[in-house]
Structures are given as C-alpha cells and as structure tokens.
C-alpha positions as CSV (number, residue, x, y, z in Angstrom):
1,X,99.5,113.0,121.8
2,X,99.3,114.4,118.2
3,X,97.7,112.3,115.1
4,X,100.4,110.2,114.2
5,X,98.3,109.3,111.2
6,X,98.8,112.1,109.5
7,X,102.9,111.7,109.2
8,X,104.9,109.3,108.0
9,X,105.7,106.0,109.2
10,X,108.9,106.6,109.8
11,X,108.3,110.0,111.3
12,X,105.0,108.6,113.2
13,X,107.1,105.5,115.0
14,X,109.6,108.1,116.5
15,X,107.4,110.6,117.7
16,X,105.7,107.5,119.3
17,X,109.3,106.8,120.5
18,X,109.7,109.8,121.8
19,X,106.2,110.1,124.0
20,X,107.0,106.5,125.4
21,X,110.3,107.4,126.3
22,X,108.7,110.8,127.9
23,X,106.4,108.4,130.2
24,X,109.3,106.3,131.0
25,X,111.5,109.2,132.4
26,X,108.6,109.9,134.3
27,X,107.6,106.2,135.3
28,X,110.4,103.9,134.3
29,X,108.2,101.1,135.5
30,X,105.0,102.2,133.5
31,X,104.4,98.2,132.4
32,X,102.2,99.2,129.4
33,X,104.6,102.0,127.8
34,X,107.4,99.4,128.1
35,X,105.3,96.7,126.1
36,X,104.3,100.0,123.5
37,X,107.6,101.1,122.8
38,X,108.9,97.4,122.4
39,X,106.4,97.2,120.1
40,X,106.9,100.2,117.8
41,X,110.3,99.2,118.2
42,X,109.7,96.0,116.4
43,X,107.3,98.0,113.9
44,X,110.5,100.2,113.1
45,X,112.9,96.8,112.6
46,X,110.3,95.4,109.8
47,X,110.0,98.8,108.5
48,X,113.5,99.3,108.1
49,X,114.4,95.3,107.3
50,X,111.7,96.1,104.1
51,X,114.0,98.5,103.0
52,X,117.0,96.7,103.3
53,X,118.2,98.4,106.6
54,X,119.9,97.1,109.5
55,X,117.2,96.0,112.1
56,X,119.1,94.9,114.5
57,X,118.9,97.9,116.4
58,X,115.4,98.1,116.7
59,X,115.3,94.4,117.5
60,X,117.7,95.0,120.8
61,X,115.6,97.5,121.6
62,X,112.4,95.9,121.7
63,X,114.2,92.9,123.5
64,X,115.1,95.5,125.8
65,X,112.0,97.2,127.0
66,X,110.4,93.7,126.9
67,X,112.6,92.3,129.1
68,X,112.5,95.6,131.6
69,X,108.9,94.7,131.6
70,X,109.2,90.8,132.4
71,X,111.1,92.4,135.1
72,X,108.4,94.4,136.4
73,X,106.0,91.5,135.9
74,X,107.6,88.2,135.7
75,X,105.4,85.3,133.2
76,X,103.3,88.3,131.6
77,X,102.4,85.7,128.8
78,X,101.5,88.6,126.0
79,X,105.2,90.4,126.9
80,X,106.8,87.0,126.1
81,X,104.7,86.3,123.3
82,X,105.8,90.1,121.7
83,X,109.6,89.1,122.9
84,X,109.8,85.8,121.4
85,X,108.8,87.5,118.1
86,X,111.7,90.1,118.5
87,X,114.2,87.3,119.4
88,X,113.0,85.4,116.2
89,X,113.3,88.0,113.7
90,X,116.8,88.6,115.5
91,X,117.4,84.7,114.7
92,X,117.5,84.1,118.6
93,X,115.9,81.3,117.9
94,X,116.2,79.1,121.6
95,X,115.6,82.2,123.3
96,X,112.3,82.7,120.9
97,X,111.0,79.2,121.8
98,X,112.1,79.9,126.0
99,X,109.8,82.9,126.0
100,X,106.7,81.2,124.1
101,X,107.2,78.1,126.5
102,X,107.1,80.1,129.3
103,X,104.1,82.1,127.7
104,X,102.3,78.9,127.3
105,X,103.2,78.1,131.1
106,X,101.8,81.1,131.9
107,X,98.8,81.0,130.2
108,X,98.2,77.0,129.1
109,X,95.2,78.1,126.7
110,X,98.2,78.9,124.5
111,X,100.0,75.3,124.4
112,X,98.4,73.9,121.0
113,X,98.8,77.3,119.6
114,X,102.1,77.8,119.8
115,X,103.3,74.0,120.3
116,X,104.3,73.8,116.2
117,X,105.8,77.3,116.6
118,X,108.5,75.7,119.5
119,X,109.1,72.8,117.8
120,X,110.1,74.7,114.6
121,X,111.9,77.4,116.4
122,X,114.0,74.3,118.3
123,X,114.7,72.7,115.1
124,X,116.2,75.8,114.0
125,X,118.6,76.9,117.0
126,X,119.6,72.9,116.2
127,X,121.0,74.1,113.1
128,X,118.1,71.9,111.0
C-alpha cells in the first residue's frame, strides 16, 4: 500500500477504494476490507456533503459493503454501529435506530450508550 498521506484526500480515499476493492475481487468475503471500504465510503460522503456534493452515493455504498458484511457475520455490533451512522446521514432514520438496537443486543455494554441515540432517531422517522 502506498502513503496515502502524502496525496489528497480526495485522491487518498480512492486509491483506498481501489486496494479494498482489489482484496475484494480476491476475497469477496474478506469481513475487515468490507467494514474498511464502508468506511472510507462514508469518509468520502462527509467529504463531499462539506462541499456541497451529492453524498448519497457514497452513503449507498457504505450501506452496501456493511450490509455484505452483516451477511458474512450476522450481529457484528461495530458493523451495525458504522451502518446505523451511514443510514442516519442518509436520513434512514428507523433503519439507523434497527441497526444500533441490534448492536446493543449484540453487545449489551452498549444499551445506555446508545439508548438517547434510539429514542432520538425514533422520534425522527416519526416525523417529530
């Protein structure tokens, strides 16, 4: 892997594309370079939503290779976590609060933690 450091971020978070997606020809169930690429996925939706760009994209995206994951490895409570964030930001917002219920299911350490976060994200999908 070259320094991705040294480029842009734009320029960094598609080379990192690329390499992920390089992996995933190879290993399309690689758990951890599905979880990666979600993730620079939903580096490259703020990126572009701070410049006044369509995210939505990127957001799909993420969702995607999040879900192929949760696939791979049903309840995986940090891949729900990092999916609930993409569905938020895509204004998913029931969907958001499924994935961090089942996240705290999964892991109950995380109940209090997110318990505000749910009931917020509810209200919303409610139309409040």
């Amino acid at each position: 892997a070259m320094a991705l450091t040294a480029m842009g971020p734009m320029k960094a978070m598609e080379e990192a594309l690329k390499e992920y997606g390089a992996v995933l020809d190879q290993n399309p169930g690689h758990l951890d370079a599905l979880n990666n690429r979600g993730n620079v996925h939903i580096d490259l939706a703020m990126w572009q939503s701070k410049r006044g760009k369509d995210a939505r994209t990127a957001y799909l995206s993420a969702i995607a290779d999040y879900t192929a994951a949760l696939r791979i490895k049903p309840g995986r409570w940090k891949t729900l976590i990092n999916r609930a964030q993409a569905y938020e930001r895509g204004h998913e917002y029931a969907k958001a609060a499924d994935d961090l219920e089942a996240a705290a299911t999964a892991n109950p350490e995380l109940k209090d933690r997110y318990a505000r976060a749910i009931e917020t994200l509810r209200r919303r999908a409610a139309g409040e």
